[in-house]
C-alpha positions, -999 to +999 in steps of 0.1 A: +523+028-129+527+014-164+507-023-167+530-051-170+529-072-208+508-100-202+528-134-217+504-167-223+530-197-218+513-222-241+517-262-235+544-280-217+573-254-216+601-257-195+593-241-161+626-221-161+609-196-185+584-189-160+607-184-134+631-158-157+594-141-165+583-137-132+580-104-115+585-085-150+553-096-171+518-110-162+519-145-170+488-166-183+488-203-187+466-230-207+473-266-211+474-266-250+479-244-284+437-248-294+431-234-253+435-195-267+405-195-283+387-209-250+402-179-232+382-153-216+376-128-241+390-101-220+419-120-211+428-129-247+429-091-265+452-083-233+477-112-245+508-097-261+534-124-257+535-159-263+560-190-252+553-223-266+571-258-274+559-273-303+523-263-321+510-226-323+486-223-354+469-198-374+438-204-354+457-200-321+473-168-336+439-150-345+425-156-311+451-134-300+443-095-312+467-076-296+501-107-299+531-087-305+557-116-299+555-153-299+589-167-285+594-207-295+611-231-273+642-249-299+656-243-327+633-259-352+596-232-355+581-254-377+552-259-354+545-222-354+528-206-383+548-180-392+536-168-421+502-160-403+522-144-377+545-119-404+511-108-422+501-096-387+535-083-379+541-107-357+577-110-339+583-148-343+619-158-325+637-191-318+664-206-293+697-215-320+735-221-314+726-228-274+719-262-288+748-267-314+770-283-296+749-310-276+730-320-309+762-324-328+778-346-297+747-365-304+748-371-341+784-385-333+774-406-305+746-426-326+773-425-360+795-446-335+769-464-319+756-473-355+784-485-370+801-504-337+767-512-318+780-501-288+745-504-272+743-537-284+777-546-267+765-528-237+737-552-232+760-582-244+781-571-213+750-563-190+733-596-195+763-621-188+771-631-223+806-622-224+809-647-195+786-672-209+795-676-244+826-655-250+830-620-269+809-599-287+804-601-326+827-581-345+812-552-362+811-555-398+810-514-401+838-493-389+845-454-394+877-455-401+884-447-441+842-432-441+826-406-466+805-385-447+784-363-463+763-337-444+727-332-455+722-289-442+756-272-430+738-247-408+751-239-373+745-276-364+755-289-394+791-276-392+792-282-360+792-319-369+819-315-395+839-297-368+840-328-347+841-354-377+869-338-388+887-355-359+882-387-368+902-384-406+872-390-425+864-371-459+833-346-458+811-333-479+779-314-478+752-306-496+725-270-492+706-249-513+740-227-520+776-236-513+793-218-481+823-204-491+837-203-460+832-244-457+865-257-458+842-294-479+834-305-508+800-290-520+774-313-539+750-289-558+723-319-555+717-346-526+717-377-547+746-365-566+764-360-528+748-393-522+764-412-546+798-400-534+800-409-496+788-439-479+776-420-444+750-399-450+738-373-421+707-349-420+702-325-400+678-299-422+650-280-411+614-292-415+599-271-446+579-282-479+614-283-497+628-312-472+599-334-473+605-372-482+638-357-498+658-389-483+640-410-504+643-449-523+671-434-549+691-413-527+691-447-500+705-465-534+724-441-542+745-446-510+748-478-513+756-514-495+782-500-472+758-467-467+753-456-433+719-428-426+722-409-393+692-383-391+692-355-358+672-334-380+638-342-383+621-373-391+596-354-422+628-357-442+628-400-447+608-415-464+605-443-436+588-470-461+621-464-488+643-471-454+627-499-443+623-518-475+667-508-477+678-519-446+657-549-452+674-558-485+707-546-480+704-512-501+719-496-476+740-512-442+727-494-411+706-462-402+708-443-368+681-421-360+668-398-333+638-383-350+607-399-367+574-391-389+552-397-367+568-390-329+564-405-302+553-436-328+580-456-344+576-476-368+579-513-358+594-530-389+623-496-378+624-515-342+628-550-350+653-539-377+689-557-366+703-526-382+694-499-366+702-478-337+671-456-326+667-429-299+635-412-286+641-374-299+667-367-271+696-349-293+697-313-270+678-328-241+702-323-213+697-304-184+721-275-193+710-270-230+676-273-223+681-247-196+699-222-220+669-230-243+645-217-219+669-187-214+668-175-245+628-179-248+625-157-217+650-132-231+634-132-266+605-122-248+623-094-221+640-076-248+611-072-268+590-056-242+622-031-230+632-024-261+612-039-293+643-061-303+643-092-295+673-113-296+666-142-317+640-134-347+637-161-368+641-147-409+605-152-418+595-126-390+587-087-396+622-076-372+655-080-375 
């Protein structure tokens, strides 16, 4: 009887993935990315597969001789070292599009909430001081007669424009390349796009290219009626430059679901008036998150039937 693939589920993954794995692999579990090198050395050259959420290093890689696949919970890999993985020929996959649409909902949830502090009405409403003392502020920012521009049209990204597309605003966007398939106006640089919208929302990938890129000029660039909404990640502000333009007016109001340094925010961020802020919850439904886990048990399935799985990510050694 052939030896089922023994799969090391690394870290705080979803449970689901161990349930779609059971019964067809040998599963192996330890509590964190570092615990492979802890494993039993007879244990670890017998690891093949790998599920994690989040961190998976070179270190963690070479502990593993005989890792054919490591399948990563989301759609960002940036935890994983792929490079270290490709010069071993290491399958590397991800969990896109089952995402797209709950993260896009999301970015136009906190644009709205941004610009008409819903929340803030909410708890206006929830703490008796419509009664009390009459109606709610007017919001000074609106989205009717916006600029958006869109800071990565990847699957996400145009998923977005899809939806803001409803609401009679202008778009533009701004990648390494234009998409000639987008239906927008392309910026070939993100200050240049900057300096011709007033909503400004990123949703790039973390990698050395993106790092800091929303920065003091860009921020200026936007200007006093700017709006920043970031679902991408939060490597990509320079957090200090935000601060520092919410604070003097450079720019009207951010909305932001990731950050530098998560689970920390920044407290000059918090006690910003002008902010809306949410803890890194842009796919984390039920359903998505679900799907997510899916895929990661599928990436992994379809590798061991039939050596393709169904997400690689472009950096890996398969396509």
């Amino acid at each position: 009887m052939q030896e089922k693939p023994k799969v090391l589920i690394v870290g705080k993954v979803r449970e689901r993935v161990a349930e779609q794995l059971e019964g067809a692999v040998e599963l192996v579990r330890c509590p964190t990315a570092l615990a492979p090198g802890k494993l039993a050395p007879g244990i670890a050259e017998g690891i093949q597969g790998v599920a994690v959420s989040g961190s998976f290093d070179a270190d963690a890689i070479g502990c593993l001789p005989n890792l054919q696949i490591i399948a990563s919970f989301g759609v960002g890999y940036d935890g994983v070292d792929v490079g270290a993985a490709a010069a071993r020929g290491i399958v590397v996959t991800n969990t896109p599009d089952v995402l797209n649409d709950e993260v896009a909902d999301t970015a136009i949830a906190l644009l709205l909430n941004t610009v008409r502090r819903f929340p803030e009405a909410e708890a206006w409403l929830r703490e008796g001081r419509w009664e009390r003392t009459g109606a709610f502020p007017l919001s000074k920012l609106s989205l009717r007669g916006r600029s958006v521009g869109i800071y990565g049209l990847g699957r996400i990204g145009l998923a977005i424009a899809r939806r803001l597309e409803g609401f009679g605003v202008s778009i533009s966007y701004h990648t390494r390349s234009r998409r000639a398939e987008a239906p927008y106006d392309y910026h070939p640089t993100l200050i240049g796009m900057a300096e011709a919208v007033d909503t400004l929302i990123a949703i790039v990938p973390k990698t050395p290219e993106t790092y800091k890129t929303i920065n003091a000029d860009v921020l200026a660039a936007l200007g006093p009626n700017g709006v920043l909404i970031n679902v991408g990640r939060g490597w990509t502000v320079d957090e200090d430059a935000l601060t520092a333009a919410l604070v003097s007016g450079t720019i009207a109001a951010a909305g932001l679901d990731v950050f530098q340094d998560e689970p920390h925010v920044p407290g000059a961020l918090l006690a910003a008036p002008n902010t809306s802020l949410l803890p890194h919850v842009a796919s984390a439904s039920v359903a998505t998150r679900d799907a997510m886990a899916d895929l990661v048990a599928g990436n992994l399935l379809t590798w061991f039937r039939s050596g393709r799985p169904l997400m690689p990510v472009p950096e890996t050694p398969v396509r």
